[in-house]
TORLOPA-367438 format. One record per atom (N, C-alpha, C, O): x, y, z. Coordinates in steps of 0.05 Angstrom, whole numbers, plus 32768, in hexadecimal, padded with zeros to 4 digits. Layout:
XYZ;...
***
This chain:
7E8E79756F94;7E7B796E6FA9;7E6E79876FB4;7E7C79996FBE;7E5979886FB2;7E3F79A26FBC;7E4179A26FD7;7E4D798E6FE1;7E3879B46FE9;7E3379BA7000;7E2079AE7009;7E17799F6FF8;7E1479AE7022;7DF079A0701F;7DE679BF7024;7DF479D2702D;7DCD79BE701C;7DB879CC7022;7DB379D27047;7DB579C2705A;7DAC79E97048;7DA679EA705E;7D8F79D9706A;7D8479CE7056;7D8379D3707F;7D7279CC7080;7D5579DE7083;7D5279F37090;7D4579D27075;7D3479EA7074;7D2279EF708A;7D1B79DE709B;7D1A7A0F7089;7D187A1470A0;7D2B7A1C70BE;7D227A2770D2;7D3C7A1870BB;7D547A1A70C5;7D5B7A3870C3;7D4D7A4770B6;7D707A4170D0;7D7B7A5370D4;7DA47A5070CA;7DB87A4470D0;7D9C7A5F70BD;7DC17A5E70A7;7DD67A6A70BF;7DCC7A7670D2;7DE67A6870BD;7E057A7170CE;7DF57A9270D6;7DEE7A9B70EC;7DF17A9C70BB;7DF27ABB70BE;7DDA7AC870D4;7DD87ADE70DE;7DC87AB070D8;7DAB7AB770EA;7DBE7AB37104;7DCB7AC5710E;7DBE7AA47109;7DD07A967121;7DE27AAD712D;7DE17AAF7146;7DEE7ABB7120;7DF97AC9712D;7DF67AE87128;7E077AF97127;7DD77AE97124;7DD27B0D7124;7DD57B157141;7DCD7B067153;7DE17B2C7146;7DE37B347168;7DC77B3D7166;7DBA7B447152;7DC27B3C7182;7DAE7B3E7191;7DA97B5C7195;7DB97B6F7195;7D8B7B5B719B;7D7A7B79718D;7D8A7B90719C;7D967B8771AF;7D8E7BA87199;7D987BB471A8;7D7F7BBF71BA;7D677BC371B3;7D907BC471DD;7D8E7BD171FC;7D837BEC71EE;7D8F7BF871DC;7D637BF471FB;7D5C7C0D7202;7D667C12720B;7D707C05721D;7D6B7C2C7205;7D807C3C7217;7D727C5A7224;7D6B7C6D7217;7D727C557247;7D687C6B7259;7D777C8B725A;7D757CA07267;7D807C84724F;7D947CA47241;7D767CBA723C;7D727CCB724D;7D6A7CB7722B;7D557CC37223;7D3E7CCE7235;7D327CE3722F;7D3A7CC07249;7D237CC0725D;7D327CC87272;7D257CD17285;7D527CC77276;7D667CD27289;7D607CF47281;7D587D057291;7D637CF8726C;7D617D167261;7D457D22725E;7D427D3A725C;7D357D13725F;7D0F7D20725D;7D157D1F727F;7D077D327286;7D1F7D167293;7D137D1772AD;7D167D2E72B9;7D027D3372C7;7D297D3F72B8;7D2E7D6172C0;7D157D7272B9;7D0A7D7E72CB;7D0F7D7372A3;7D017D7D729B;7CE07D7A729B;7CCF7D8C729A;7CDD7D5C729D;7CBF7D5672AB;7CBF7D5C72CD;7CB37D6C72DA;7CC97D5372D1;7CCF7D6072F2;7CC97D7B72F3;7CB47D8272FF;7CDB7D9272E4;7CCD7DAB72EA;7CB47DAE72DC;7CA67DBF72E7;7CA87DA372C6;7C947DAC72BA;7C7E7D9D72D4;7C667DA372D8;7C8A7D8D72DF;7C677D8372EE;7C727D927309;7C5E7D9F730E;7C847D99731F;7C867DA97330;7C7B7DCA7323;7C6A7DD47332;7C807DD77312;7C847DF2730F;7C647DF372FA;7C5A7E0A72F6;7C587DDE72F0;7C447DE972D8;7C237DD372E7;7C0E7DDB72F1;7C2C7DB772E1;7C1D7DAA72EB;7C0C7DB1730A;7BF47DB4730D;7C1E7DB2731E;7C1A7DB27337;7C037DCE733D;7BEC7DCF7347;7C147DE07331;7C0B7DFF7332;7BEB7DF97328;7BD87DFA7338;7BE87DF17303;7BCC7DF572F8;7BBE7DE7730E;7BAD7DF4731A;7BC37DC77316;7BB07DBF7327;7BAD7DCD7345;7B967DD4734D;7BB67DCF734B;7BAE7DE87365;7BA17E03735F;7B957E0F7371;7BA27E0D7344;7B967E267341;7B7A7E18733A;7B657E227341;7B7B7DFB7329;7B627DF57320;7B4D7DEC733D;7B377DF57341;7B567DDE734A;7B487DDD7367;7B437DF17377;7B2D7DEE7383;7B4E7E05737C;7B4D7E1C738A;7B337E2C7370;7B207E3A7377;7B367E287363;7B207E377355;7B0A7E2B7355;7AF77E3B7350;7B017E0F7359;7AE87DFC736D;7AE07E08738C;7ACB7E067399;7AFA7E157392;7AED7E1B73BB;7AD47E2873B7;7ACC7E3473A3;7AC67E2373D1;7AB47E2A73D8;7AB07E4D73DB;7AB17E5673F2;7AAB7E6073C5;7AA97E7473C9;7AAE7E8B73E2;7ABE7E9D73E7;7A937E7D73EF;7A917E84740C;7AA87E7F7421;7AA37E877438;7AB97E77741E;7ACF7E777436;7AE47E897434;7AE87E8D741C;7AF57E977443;7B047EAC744D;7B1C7E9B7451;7B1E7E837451;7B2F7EB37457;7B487EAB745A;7B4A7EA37479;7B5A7E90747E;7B3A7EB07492;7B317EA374A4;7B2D7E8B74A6;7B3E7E7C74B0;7B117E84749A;7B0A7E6A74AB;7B0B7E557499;7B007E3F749A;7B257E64747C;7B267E4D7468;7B167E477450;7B017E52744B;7B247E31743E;7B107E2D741A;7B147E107425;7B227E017433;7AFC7E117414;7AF07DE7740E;7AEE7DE473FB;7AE07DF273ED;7AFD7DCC73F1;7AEE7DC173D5;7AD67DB773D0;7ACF7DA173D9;7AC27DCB73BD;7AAC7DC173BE;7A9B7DBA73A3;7A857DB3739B;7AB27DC1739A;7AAC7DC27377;7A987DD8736B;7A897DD67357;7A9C7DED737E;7A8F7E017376;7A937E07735C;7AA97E107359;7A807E05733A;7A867E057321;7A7F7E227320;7A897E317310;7A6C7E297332;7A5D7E4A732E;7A6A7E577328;7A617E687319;7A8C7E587331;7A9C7E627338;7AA57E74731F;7AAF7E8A7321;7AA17E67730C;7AA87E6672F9;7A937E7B72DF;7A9B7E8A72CD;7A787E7372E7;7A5E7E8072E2;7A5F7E9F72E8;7A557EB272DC;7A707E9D7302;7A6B7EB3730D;7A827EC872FE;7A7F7EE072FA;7A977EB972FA;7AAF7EC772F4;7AA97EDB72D8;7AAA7EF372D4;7AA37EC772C9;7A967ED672A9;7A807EEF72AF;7A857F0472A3;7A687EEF72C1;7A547F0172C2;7A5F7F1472D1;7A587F2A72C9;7A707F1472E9;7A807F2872EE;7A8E7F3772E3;7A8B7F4F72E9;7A9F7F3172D2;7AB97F3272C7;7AB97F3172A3;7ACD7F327294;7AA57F30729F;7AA37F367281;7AAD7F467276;7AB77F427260;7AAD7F5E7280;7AB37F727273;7AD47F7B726C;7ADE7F877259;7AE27F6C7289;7AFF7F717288;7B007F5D7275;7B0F7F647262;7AF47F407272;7B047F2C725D;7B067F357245;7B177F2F7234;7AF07F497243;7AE57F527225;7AFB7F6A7224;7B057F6C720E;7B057F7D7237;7B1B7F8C7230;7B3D7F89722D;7B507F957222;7B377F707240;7B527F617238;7B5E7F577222;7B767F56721B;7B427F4A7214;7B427F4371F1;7B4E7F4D71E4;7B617F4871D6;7B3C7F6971EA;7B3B7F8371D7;7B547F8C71D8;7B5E7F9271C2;7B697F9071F5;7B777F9A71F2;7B947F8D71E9;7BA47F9671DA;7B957F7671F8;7BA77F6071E5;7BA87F5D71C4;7BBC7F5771B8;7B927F6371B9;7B917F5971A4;7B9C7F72718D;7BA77F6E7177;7B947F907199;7B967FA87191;7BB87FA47196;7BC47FA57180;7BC37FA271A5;7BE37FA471AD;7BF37F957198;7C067FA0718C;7BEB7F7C7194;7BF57F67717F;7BF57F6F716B;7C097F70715D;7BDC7F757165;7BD87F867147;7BEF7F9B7144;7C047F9C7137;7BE57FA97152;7C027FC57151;7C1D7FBD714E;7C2F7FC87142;7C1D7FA4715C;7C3C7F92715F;7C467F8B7146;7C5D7F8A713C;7C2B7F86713C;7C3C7F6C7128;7C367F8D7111;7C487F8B7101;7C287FA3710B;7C317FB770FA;7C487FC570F9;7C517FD170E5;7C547FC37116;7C697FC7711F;7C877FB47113;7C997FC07107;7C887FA17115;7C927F8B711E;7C9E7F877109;7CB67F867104;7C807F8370F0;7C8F7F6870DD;7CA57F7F70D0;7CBD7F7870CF;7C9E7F9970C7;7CAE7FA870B6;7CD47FA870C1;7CEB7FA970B7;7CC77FA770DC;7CE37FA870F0;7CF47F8E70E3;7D097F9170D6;7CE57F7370EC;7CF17F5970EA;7CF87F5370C8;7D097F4170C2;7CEC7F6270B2;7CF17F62709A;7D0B7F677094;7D1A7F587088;7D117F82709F;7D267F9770A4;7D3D7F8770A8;7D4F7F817099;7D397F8270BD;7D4F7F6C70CF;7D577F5670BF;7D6F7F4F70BE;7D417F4870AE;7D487F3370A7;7D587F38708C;7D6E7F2E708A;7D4E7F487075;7D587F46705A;7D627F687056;7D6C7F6E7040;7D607F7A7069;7D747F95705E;7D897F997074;7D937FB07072;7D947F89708A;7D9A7F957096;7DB67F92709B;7DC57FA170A9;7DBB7F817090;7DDE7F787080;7DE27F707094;7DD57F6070A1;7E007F80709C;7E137F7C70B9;7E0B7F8670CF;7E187F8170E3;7DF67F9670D0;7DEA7F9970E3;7DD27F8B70F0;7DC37F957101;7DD07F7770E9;7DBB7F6870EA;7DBC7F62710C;7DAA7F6A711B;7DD07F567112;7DD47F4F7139;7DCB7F617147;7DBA7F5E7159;7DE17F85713C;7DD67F957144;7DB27F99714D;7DA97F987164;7DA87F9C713B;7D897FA4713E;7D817F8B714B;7D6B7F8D7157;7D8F7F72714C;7D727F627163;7D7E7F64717E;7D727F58718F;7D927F727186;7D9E7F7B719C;7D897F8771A3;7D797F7E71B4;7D877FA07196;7D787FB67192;7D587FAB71A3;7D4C7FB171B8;7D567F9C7190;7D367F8E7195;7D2C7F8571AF;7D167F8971B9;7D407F7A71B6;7D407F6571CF;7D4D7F7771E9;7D487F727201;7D5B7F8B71DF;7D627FA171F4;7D597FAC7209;7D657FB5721C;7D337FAB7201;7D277FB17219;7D297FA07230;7D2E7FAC7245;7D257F807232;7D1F7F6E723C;7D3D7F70724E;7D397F687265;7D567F77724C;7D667F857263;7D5A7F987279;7D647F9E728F;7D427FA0726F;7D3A7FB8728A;7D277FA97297;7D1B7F987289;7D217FAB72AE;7D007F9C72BA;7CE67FAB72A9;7CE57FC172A0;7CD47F9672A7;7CBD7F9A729B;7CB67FB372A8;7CBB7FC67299;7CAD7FBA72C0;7CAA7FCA72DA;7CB47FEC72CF;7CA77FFF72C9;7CC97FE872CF;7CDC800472C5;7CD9800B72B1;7CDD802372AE;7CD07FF87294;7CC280057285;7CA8800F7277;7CA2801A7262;7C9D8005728E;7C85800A7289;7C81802C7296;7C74803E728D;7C91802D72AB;7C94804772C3;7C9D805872A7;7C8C806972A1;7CB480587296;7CC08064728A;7CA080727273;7C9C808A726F;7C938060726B;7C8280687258;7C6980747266;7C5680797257;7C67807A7284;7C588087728E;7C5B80A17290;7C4880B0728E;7C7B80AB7295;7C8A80C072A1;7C8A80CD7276;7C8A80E67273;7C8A80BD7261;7C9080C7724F;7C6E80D37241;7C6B80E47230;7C5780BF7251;7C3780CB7249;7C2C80DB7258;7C1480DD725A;7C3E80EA7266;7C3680F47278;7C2981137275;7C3681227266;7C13811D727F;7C0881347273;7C1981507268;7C1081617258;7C3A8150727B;7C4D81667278;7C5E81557269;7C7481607265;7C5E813C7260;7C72812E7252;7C7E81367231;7C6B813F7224;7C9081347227;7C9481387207;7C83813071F4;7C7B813D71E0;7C7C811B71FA;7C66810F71DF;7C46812971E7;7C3A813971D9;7C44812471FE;7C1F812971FF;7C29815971F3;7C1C816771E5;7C3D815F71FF;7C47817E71F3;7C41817571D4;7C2B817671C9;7C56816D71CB;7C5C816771AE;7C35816C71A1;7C2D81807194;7C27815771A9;7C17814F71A1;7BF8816771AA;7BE38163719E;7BFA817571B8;7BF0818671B8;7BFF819E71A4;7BF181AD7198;7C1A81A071A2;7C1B81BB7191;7C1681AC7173;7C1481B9715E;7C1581937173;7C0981867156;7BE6818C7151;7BD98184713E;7BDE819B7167;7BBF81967164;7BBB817D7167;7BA38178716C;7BC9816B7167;7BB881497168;7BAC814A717E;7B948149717D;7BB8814E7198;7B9F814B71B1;7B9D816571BA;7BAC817671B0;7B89816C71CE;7B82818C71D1;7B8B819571E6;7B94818371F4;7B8D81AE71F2;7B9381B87207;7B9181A87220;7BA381A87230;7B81819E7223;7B73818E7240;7B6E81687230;7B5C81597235;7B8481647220;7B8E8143721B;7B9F813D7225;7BAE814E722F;7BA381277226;7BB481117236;7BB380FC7224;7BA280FB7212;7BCA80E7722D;7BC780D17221;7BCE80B4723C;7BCA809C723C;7BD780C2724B;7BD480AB726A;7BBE80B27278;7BB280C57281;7BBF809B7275;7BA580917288;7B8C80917275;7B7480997276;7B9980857266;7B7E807B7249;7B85805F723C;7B9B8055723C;7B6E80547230;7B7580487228;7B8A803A7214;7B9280237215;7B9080507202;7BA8805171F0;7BC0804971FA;7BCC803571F2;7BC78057720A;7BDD804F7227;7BDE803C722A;7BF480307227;7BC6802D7234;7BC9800E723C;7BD480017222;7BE97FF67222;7BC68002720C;7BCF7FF571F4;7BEC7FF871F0;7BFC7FE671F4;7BF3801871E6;7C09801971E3;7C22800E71F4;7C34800471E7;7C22800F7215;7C2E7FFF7227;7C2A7FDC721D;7C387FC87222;7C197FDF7214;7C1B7FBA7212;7C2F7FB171FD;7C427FA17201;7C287FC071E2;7C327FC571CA;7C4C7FC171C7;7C577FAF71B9;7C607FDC71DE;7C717FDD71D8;7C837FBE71E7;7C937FAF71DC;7C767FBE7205;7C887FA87219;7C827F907207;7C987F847208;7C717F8171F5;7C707F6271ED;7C7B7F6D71D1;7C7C7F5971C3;7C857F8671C0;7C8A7F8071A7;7CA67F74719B;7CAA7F727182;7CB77F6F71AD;7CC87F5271AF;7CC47F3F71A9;7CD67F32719E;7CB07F3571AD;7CA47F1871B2;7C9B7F107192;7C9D7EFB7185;7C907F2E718C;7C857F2E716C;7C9A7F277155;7C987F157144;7CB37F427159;7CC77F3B7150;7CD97F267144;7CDD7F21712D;7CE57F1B715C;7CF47F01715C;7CE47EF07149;7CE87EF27130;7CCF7EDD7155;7CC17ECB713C;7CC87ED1712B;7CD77EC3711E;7CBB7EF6711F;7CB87EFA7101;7CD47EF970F6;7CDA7EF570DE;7CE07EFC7105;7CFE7F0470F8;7D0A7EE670F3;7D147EE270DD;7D067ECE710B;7D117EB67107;7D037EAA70F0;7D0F7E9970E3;7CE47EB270E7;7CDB7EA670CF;7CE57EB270B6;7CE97EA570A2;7CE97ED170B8;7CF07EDB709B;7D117ED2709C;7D1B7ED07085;7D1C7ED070A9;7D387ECD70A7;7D3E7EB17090;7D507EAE7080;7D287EA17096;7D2A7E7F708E;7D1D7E857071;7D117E737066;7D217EA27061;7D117E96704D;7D237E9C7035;7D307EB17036;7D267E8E7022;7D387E8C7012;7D337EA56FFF;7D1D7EAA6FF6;7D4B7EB36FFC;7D457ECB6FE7;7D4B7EBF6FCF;7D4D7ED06FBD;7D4E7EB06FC9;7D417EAB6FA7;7D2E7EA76F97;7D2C7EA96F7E;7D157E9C6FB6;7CFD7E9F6FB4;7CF17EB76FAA;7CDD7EB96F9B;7CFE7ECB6FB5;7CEB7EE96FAB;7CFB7EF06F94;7CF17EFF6F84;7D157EE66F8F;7D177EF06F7E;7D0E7EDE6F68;7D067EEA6F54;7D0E7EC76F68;7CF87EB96F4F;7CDE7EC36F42;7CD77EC16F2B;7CCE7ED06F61;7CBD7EDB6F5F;7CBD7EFD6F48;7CA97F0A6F40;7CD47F016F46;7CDB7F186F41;7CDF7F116F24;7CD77F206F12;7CEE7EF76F1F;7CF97EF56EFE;7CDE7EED6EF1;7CDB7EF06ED8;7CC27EDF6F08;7CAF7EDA6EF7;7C997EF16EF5;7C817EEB6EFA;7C9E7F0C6EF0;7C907F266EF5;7C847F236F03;7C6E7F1B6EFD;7C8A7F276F22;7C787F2A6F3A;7C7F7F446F3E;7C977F456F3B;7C787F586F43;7C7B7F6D6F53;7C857F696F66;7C847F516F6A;7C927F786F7B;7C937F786F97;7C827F6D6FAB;7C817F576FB6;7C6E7F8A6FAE;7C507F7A6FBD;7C4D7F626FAE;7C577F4E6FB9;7C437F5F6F98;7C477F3A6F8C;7C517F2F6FA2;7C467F296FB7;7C6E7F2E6F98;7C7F7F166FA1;7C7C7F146FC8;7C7D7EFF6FD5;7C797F2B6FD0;7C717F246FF2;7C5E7F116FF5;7C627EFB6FFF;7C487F1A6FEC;7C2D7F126FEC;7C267EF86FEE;7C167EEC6FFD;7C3C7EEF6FD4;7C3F7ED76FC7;7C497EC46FD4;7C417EAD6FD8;7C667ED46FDD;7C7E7EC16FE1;7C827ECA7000;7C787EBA7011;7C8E7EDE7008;7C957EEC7027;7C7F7EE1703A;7C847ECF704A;7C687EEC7036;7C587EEC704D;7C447ED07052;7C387ECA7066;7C467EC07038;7C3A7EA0704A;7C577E8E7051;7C547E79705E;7C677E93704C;7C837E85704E;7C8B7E997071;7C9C7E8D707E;7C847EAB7079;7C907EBA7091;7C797EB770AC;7C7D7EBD70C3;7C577EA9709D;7C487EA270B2;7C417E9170C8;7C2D7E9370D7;7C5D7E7870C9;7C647E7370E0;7C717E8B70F6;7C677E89710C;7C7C7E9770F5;7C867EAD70FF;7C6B7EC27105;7C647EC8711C;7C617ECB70F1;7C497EDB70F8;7C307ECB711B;7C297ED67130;7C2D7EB07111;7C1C7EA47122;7C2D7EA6713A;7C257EB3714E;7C467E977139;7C4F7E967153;7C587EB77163;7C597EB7717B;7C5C7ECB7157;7C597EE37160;7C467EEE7168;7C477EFB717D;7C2A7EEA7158;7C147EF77168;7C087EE77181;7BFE7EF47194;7C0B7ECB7181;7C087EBC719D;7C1B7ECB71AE;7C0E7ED571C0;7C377ED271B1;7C4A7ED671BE;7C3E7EF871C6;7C4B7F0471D7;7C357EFE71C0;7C317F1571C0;7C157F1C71CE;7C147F2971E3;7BFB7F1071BF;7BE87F0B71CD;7BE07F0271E4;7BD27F0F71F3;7BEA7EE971EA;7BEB7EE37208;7BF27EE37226;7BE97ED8723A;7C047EF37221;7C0E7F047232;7BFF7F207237;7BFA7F2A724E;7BFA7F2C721E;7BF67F447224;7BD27F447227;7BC67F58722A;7BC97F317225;7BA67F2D7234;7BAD7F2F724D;7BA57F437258;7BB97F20725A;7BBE7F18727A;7BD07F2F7285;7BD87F29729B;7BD77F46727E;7BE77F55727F;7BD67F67729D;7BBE7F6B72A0;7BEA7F6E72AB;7BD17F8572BC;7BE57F9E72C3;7BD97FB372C9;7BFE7F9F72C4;7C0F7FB272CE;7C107FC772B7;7C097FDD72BF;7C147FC672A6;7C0E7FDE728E;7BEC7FEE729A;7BED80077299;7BD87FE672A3;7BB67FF272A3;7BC37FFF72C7;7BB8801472CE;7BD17FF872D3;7BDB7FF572F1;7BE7801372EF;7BDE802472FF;7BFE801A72DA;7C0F802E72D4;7C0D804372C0;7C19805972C1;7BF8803A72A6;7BF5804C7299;7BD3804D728F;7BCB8057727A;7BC88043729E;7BA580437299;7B94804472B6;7BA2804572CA;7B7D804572B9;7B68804C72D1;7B5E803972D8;7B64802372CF;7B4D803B72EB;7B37802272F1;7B22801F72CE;7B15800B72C7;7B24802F72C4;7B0C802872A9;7B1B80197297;7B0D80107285;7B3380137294;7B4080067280;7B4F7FED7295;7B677FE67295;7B3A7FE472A5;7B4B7FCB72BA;7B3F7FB672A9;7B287FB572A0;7B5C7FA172A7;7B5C7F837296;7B577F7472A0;7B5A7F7472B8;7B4E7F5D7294;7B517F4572B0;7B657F4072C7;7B5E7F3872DD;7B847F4872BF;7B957F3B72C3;7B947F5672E1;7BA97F5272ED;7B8A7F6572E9;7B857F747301;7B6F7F677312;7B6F7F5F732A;7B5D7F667301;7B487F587312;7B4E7F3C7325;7B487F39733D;7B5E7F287313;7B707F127321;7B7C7F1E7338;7B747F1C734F;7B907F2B7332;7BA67F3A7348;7B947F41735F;7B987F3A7376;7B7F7F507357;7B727F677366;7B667F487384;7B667F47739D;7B5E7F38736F;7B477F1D737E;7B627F107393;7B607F1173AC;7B747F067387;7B887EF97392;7B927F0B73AF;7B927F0273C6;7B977F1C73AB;7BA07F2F73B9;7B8D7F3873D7;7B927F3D73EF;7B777F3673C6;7B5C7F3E73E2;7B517F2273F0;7B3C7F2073FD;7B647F0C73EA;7B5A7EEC73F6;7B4A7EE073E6;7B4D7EC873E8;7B357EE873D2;7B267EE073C6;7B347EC873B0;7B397EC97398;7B377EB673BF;7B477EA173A5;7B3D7E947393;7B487E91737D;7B217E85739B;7B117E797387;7B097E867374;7B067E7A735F;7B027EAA7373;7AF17EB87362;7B117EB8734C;7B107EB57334;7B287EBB735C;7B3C7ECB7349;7B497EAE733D;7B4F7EB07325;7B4D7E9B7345;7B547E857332;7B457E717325;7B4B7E5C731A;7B257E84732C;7B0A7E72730A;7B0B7E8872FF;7AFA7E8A72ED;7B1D7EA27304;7B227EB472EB;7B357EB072D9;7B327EB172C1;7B517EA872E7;7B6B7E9E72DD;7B647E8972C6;7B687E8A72AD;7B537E7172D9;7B537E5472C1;7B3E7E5B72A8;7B3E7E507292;7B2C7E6E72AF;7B1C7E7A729A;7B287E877288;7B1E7E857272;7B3F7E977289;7B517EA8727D;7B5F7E917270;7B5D7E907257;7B6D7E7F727B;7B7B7E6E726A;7B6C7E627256;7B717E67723F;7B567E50725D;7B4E7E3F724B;7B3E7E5A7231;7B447E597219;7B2D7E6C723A;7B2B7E757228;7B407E86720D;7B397E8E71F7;7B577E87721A;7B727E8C7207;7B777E7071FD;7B727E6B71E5;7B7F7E5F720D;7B7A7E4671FD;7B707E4671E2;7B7B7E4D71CD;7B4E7E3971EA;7B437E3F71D1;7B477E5071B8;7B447E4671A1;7B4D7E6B71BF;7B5A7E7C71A6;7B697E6F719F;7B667E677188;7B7D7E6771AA;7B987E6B719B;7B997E517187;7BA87E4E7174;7B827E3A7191;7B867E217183;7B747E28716D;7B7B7E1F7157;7B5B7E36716D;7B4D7E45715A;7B567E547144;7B497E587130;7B707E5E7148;7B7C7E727145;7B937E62712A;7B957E677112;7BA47E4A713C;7BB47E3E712B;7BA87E2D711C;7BB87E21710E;7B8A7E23711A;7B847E10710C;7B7C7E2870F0;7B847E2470D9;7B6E7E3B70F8;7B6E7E5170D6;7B807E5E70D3;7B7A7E7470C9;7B947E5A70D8;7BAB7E6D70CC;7BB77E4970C3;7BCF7E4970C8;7BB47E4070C0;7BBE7E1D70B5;7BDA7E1A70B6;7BE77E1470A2;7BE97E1E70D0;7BFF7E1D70E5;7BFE7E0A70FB;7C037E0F7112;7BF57DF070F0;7BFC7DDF7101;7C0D7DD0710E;7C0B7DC27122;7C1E7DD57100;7C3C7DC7710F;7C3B7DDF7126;7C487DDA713A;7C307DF27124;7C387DFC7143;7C2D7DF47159;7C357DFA716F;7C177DE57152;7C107DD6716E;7C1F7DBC717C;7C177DB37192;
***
């Protein structure tokens, strides 16, 4: 004797008793809440108050007070003023990075594939500065460019600079101060990208007659340019906005934006100095998204 058929349409024993869907669980949104909290107290709160304060009404003093007036001029005004520092800030951010990353990658190479058991050692090494205040070393590389200092002697009995050279209070200085304080920043990346790259890669490259240069070219250096991108941002952006290096080892002729801000903030002028700030940002902005879309590093956004 057969079973009967279910009825059709119906639902069999086994439907009947599937458990029921599983409870979202607030665990997740328990752990994003710390962290949105400080990002909208400490990031949110701040941009929008710098972004309104950079609308006040020009004309008001710390006296008798700012209004929101949506002053956009503000903004008009900031660029035709101030062109020249944005244009040296570029210049000089961008000159520092460069140096960084000539600096840098050979370092982070080093570190990554010759440096055996010493490897910890040297990112000690690396990161060593960032134990001292920014402040103290920048003082240190003043007292060391200093016109009776070792380098600028040396460099006069080299003939490189002349009797009546210097190298503080020039522009070089400023670079070089930038150079040396962000070339950490360069580092690390490059080192966390070359570390991740498989050495059998170059050496494949090697069994299929690549040369050396070859096999970098080939294999090292588009396989290590996540690291390159995210180092020269790390490096770059900071050191545009930079003003204590031009403060300690450069003049009023090599002043960056990031003085001019200070300088505005400082003398009450708040609308002029925070439609300089949000001008400074968004136009780094722009680079940097400019920046990662042709170097074809998009997962870093």
């Amino acid at each position: 004797m057969t079973a009967p058929a279910p009825f059709p349409g119906g639902g069999g024993a086994d439907d009947q008793q599937q458990p029921p869907p599983p409870r979202r669980s607030r665990t997740g949104y328990l752990l994003l809440l710390p962290g949105t909290l400080w990002l909208l107290l400490f990031f949110i709160v701040p941009l929008v108050t710098l972004v309104s304060t950079s609308l006040y009404d020009p004309a008001g003093t710390l006296e008798t007070g700012y209004q929101l007036t949506f002053a956009f001029g503000n903004y008009v005004d900031a660029i035709d003023d101030y062109a020249t520092e944005f244009t040296r800030s570029l210049l000089y951010g961008g000159l520092a990075t460069l140096f960084a990353l000539l600096l840098g990658y050979p370092l982070a190479y080093a570190i990554a594939f010759r440096a055996g058991r010493w490897k910890y050692v040297m990112l000690l090494l690396v990161i060593a500065p960032f134990f001292t205040s920014f402040l103290i070393r920048t003082l240190s590389w003043k007292m060391l460019l200093a016109d009776q200092g070792v380098i600028v002697e040396v460099l006069r009995f080299l003939h490189i600079l002349g009797d009546d050279g210097r190298l503080l209070a020039t522009a070089p200085a400023v670079v070089l101060g930038l150079t040396y304080n962000f070339l950490p920043f360069m580092v690390l990346p490059l080192y966390a990208s070359l570390d991740k790259i498989d050495v059998r890669l170059i050496e494949a490259a090697g069994d299929l007659y690549a040369s050396p240069p070859q096999a970098f070219r080939r294999v090292t250096l588009p396989l290590s340019m996540p690291g390159v991108v995210a180092g020269t941002l790390l490096t770059f952006i900071p050191a545009a906005g930079d003003y204590i290096n031009v403060e300690l080892l450069g003049t009023p002729q090599q002043t960056m934006i990031g003085n001019r801000i200070q300088s505005l903030f400082g003398a009450g002028s708040y609308p002029a100095a925070a439609a300089l700030s949000v001008t400074l940002m968004l136009l780094i902005l722009a680079m940097v998204m400019l920046y990662i879309r042709r170097a074809g590093t998009d997962e870093l956004l």
